[in-house]
Each structure stands twice: as C-alpha cells, then as structure tokens.
C-alpha positions as a Markdown table, in Angstrom:
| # | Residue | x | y | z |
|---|---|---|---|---|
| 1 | Unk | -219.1 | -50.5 | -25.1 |
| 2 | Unk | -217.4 | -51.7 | -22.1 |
| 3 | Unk | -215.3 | -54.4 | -23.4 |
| 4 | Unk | -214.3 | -51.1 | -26.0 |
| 5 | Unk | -213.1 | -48.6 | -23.2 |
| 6 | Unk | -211.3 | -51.4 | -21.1 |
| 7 | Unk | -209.6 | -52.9 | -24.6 |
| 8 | Unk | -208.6 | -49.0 | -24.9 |
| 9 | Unk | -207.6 | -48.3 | -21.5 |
| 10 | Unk | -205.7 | -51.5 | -21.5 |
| 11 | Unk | -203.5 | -50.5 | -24.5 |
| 12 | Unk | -203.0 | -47.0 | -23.1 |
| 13 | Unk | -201.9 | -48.3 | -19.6 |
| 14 | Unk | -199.5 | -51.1 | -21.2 |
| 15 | Unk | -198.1 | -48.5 | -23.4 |
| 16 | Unk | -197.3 | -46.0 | -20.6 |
| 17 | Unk | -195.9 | -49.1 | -18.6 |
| 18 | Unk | -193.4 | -49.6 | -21.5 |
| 19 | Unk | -192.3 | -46.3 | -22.0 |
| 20 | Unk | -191.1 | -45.6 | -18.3 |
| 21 | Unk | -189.9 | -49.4 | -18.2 |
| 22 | Unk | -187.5 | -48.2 | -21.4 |
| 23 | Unk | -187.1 | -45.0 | -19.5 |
| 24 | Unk | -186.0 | -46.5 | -16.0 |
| 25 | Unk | -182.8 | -48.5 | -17.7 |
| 26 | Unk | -181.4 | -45.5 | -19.5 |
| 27 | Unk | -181.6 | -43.8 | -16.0 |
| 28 | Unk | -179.2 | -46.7 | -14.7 |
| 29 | Unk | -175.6 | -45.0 | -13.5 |
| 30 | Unk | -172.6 | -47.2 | -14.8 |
| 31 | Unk | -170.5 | -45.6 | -12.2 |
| 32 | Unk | -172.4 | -47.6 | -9.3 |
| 33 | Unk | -172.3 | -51.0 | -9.0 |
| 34 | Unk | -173.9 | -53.4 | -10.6 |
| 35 | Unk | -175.9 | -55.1 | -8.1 |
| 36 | Unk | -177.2 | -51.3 | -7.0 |
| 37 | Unk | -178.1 | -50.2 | -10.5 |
| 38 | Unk | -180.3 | -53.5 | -10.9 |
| 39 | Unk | -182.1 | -52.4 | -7.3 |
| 40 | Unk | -182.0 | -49.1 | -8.9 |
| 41 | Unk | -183.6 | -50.5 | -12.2 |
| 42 | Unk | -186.6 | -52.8 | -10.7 |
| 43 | Unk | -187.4 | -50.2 | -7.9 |
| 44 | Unk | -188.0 | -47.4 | -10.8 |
| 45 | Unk | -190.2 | -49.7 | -12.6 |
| 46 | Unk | -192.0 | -51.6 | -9.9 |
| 47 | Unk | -193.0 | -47.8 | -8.4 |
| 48 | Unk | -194.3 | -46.6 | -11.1 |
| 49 | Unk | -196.2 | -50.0 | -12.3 |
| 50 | Unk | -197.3 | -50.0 | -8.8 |
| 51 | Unk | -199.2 | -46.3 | -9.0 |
| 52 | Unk | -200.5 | -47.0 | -12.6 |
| 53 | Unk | -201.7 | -50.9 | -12.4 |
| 54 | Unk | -203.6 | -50.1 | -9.0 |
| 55 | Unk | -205.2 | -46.9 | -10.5 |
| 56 | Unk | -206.0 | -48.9 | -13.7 |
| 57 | Unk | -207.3 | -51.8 | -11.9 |
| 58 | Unk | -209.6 | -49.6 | -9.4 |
| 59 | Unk | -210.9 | -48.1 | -12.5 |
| 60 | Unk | -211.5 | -51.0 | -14.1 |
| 61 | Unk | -213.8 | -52.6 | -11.7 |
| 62 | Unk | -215.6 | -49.9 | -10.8 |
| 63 | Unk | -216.2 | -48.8 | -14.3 |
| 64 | Unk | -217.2 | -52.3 | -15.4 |
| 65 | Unk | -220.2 | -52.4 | -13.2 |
| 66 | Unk | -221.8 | -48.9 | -13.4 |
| 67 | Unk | -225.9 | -48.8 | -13.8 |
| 68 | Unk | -225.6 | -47.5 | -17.4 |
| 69 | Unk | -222.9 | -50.9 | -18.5 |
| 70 | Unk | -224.8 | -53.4 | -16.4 |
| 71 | Unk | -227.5 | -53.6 | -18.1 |
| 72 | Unk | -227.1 | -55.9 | -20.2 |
| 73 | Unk | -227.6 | -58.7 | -17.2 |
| 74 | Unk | -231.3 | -58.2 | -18.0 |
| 75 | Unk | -230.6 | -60.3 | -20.7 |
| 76 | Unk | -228.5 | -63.3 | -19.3 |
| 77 | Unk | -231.1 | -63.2 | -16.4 |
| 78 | Unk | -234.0 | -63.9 | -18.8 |
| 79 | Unk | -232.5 | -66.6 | -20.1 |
| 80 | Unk | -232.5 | -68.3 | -17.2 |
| 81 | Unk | -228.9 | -67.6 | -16.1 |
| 82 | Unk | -227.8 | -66.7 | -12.1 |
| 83 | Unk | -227.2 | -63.3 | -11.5 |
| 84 | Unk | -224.5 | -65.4 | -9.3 |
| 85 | Unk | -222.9 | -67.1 | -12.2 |
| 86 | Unk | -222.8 | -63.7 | -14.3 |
| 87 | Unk | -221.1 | -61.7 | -11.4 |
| 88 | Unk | -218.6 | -64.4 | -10.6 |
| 89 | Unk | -218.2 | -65.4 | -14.3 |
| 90 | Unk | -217.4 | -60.9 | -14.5 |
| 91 | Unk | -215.0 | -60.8 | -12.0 |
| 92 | Unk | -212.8 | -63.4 | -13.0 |
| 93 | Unk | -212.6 | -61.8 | -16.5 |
| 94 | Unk | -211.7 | -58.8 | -14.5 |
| 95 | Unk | -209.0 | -60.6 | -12.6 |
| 96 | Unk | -208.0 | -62.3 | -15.3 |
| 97 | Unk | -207.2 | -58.7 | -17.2 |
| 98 | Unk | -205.2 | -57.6 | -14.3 |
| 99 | Unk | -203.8 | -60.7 | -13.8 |
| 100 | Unk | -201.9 | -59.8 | -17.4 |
| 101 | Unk | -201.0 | -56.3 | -17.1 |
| 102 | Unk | -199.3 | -57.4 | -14.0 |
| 103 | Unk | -197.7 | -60.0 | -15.8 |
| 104 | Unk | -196.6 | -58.4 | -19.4 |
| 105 | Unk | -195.2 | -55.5 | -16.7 |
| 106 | Unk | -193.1 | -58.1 | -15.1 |
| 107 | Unk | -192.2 | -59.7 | -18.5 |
| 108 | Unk | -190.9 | -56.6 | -20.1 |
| 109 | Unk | -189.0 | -55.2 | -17.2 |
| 110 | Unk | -186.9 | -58.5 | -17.6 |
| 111 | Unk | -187.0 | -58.5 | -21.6 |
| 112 | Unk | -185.4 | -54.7 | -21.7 |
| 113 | Unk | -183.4 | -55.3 | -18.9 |
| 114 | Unk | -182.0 | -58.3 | -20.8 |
| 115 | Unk | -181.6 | -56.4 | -24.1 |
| 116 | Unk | -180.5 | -53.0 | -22.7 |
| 117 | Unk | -178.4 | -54.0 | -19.2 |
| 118 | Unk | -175.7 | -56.1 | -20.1 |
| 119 | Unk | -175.2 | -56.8 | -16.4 |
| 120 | Unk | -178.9 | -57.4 | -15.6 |
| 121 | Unk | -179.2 | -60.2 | -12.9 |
| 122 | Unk | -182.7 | -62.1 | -13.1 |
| 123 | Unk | -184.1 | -61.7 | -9.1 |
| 124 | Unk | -187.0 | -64.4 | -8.2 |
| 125 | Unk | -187.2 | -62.1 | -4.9 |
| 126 | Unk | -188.3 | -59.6 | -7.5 |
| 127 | Unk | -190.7 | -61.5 | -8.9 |
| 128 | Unk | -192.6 | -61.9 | -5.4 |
| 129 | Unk | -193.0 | -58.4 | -5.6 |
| 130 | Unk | -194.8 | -58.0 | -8.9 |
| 131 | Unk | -197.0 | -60.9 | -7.5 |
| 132 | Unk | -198.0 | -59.1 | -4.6 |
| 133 | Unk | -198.4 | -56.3 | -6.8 |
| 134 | Unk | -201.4 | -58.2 | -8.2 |
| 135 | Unk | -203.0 | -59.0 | -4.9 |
| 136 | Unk | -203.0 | -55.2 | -4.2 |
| 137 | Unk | -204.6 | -54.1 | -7.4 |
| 138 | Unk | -207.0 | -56.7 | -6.6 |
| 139 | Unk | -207.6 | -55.7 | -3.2 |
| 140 | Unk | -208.5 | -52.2 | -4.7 |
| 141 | Unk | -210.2 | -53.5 | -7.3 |
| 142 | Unk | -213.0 | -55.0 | -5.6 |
| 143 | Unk | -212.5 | -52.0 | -2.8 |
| 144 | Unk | -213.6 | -49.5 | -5.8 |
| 145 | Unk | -215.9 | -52.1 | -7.2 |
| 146 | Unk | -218.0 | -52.3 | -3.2 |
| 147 | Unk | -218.2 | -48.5 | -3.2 |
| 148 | Unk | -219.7 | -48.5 | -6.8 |
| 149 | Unk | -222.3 | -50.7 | -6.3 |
| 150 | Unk | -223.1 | -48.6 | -3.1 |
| 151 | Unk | -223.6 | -45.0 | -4.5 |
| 152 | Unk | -223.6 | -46.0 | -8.3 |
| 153 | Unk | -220.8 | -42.7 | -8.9 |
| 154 | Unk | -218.2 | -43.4 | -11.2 |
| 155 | Unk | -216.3 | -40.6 | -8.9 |
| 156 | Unk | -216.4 | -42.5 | -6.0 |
| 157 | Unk | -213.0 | -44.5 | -7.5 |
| 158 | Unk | -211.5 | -41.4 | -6.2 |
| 159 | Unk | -211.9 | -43.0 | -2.3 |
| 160 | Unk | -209.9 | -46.2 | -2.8 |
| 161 | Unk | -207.4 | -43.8 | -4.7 |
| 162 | Unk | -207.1 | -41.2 | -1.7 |
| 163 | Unk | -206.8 | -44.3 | 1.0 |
| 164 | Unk | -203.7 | -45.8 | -0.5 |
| 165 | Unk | -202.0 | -42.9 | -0.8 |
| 166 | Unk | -203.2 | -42.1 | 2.8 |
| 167 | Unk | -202.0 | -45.6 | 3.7 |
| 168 | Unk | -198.2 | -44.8 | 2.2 |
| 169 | Unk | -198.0 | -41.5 | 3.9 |
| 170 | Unk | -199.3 | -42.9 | 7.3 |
| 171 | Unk | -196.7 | -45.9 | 7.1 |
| 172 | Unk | -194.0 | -43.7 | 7.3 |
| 173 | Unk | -194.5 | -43.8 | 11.5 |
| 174 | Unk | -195.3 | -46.4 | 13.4 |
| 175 | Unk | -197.8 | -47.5 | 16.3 |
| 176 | Unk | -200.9 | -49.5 | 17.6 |
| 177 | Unk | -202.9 | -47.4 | 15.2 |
| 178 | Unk | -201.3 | -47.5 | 12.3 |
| 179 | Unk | -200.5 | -51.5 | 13.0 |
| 180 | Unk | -205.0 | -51.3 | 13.1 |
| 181 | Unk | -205.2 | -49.1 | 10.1 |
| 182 | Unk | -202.7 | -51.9 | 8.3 |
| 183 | Unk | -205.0 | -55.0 | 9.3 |
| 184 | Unk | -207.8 | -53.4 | 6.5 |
| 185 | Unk | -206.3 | -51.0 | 4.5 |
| 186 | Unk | -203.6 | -52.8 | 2.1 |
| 187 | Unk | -200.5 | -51.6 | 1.5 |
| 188 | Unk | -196.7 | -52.3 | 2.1 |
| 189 | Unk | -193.9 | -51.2 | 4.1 |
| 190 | Unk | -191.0 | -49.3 | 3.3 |
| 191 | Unk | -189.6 | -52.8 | 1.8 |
| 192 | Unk | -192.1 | -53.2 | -0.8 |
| 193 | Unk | -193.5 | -56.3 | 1.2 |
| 194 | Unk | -197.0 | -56.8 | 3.1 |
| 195 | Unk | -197.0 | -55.7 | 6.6 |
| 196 | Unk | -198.5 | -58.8 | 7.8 |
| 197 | Unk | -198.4 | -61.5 | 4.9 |
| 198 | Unk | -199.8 | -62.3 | 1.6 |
| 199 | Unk | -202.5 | -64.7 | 3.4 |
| 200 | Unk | -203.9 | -61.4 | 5.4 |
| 201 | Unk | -204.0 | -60.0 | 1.8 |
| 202 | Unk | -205.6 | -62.8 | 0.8 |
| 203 | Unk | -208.3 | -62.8 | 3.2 |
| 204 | Unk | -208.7 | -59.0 | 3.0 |
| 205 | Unk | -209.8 | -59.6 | -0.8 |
| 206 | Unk | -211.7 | -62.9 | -0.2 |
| 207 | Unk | -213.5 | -60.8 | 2.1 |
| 208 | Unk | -214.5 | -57.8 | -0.3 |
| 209 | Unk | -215.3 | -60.8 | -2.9 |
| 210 | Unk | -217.7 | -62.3 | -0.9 |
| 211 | Unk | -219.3 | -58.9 | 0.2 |
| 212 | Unk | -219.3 | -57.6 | -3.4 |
| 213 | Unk | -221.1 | -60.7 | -5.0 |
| 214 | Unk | -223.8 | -60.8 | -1.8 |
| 215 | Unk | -224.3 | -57.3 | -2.4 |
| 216 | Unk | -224.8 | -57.7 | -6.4 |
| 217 | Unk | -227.4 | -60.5 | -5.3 |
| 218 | Unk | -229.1 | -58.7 | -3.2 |
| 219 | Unk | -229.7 | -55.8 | -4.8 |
| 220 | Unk | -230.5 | -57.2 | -7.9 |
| 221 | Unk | -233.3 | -58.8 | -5.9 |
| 222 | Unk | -234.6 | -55.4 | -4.5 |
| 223 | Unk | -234.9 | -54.3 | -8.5 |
C-alpha cells in the first residue's frame, strides 16, 4: 500500500512540476534581455520546485513510516534481519526517490528551456542550486520523519511545513538570533544559497539520520 500511494504521489508531484516548468517559459518577456529572461525562467521554476519537492519529500518520509505501514518489519525481523539494515536499507530508497524528482525537475527545466527558449543559456551555477535543493528536501525529510516516529500523527508533517516557512519569513532581517535560528533550521538566503555552506547542511541531516535510525532501534526494542 505504501509503495502504491508514493508511486501515485510521485506521478502527481512530477506532473504538477511539469506543468508550471511549461508554464514559467511562456511567462518569459522577449522585450528584456536575454540573460534576465533566463534568471527570470530558472527562478520561476526553481521556486516553485522548491515549495512542491520539500512538501513532497516531508510527506514522503513521514508517511512511509506510520505505525499502520510499518508493520510489515515484523516480518523481515523474524527472519532474522536487523531492524538496522531495514531502516537504513528504507531510507536510502527514500533518498533515492527524492534524489530523482529533484533530478527529472532539473532535467526538464533544461529540456523545455532548450525546445521552447531559443536563447536559453545552460547555467552550471544553476545546477548547484537544484542540488542544494535536494539536501533541503532531505533535511526536512528526515525532520518530518523524527517527529513521526515521536507522536506517530500523520499531522505532525504540518511542523516541518510551518518552520520553513517561518525560516523564509524570519530571513528577511538579520541578527545574532536569526544567524542561531539558521545554524538548525535549514533554509537559504535571499540568493537561493545556504547561509553557512552545504557541509553545515550536511551535518545538519547526518545528524537527524543518526537520531532517526537510534530512535527506530530503540523503540523497536521497547515493543
């Protein structure tokens, strides 16, 4: 049943991700200048792939680990098989899901603007960005996947929801405690980059990893 609803939830989500890709060139203004339109073009798209592959990727991993869809482990644990090989072995499949939404969003931003923007320029710069895109789904991912496995509510993906947003509104000033707030909640500046470095992103999501799979452990023990 899972590996249903995240096959469907995958289609839907690369589906909408097309549709405002296709949307976001025929909203490019020939009387600008090229090299604005193609800002213009990747900003439109990377925003809104931004909002949809976190939200997808939060839902995804909390979803995949509710009570009700876990199960199954009973099974593999039976058989003789570490409940530490099947939550590892789980969230690389996760990763690895996200891992290609973030790239077939990339791919086709380049592929329509290609086909549709004669003067498309191909930006490595830009694909940086879509790469760090990934490491902030993930970071939410396993944020949202944490706070299931602590209250077992599917609505509790509504937290790491509500702190990004919180996170963008907050980075709009500046100070100590917003620099504080920026060393645990993820998010970027107003130049779509980290406000530290990928590495502190890194680390961040290593972190959660290695909370979220002691945590699975332990209280698969306590049961």
């Amino acid at each position: 049943m899972v590996f249903k609803a995240t096959i469907i939830v995958t289609f839907v989500v690369s589906f909408i991700l097309f549709i405002a890709t296709l949307s976001s060139v025929f909203l490019i203004d020939k009387e600008i200048g090229f090299n604005d339109n193609n800002y213009i073009y990747f900003h439109n798209v990377f925003m809104i792939c931004k909002f949809v592959i976190i939200v997808y990727s939060i839902f995804l991993f909390g979803y995949s680990f509710t009570s009700k869809l876990d199960q199954y482990i009973v099974i593999f644990i039976a058989a003789g098989i570490s409940r530490y090989k099947i939550i590892i072995t789980k969230l690389i499949a996760l990763c690895i899901v996200v891992l290609i939404v973030c790239y077939f969003s990339y791919f086709q931003y380049v592929c329509v603007g290609f086909i549709f923007y004669k003067e498309f320029i191909f930006d490595i710069k830009y694909l940086e960005s879509f790469i760090s895109l990934l490491l902030l789904a993930l970071y939410y991912g396993f944020f949202s996947l944490l706070l299931m496995q602590i209250f077992d509510n599917i609505y509790v993906i509504i937290i790491p929801f509500a702190l990004m947003n919180l996170s963008e509104i907050i980075n709009e000033d500046s100070g100590k405690i917003i620099e504080a707030i920026n060393y645990v909640i993820l998010n970027y500046s107003n130049k779509l980059y980290f406000h530290y470095s990928s590495i502190h992103a890194m680390f961040l999501i290593i972190i959660l990893v290695v909370i979220n799979i002691y945590f699975y452990g332990y209280k698969d023990l306590k049961n």
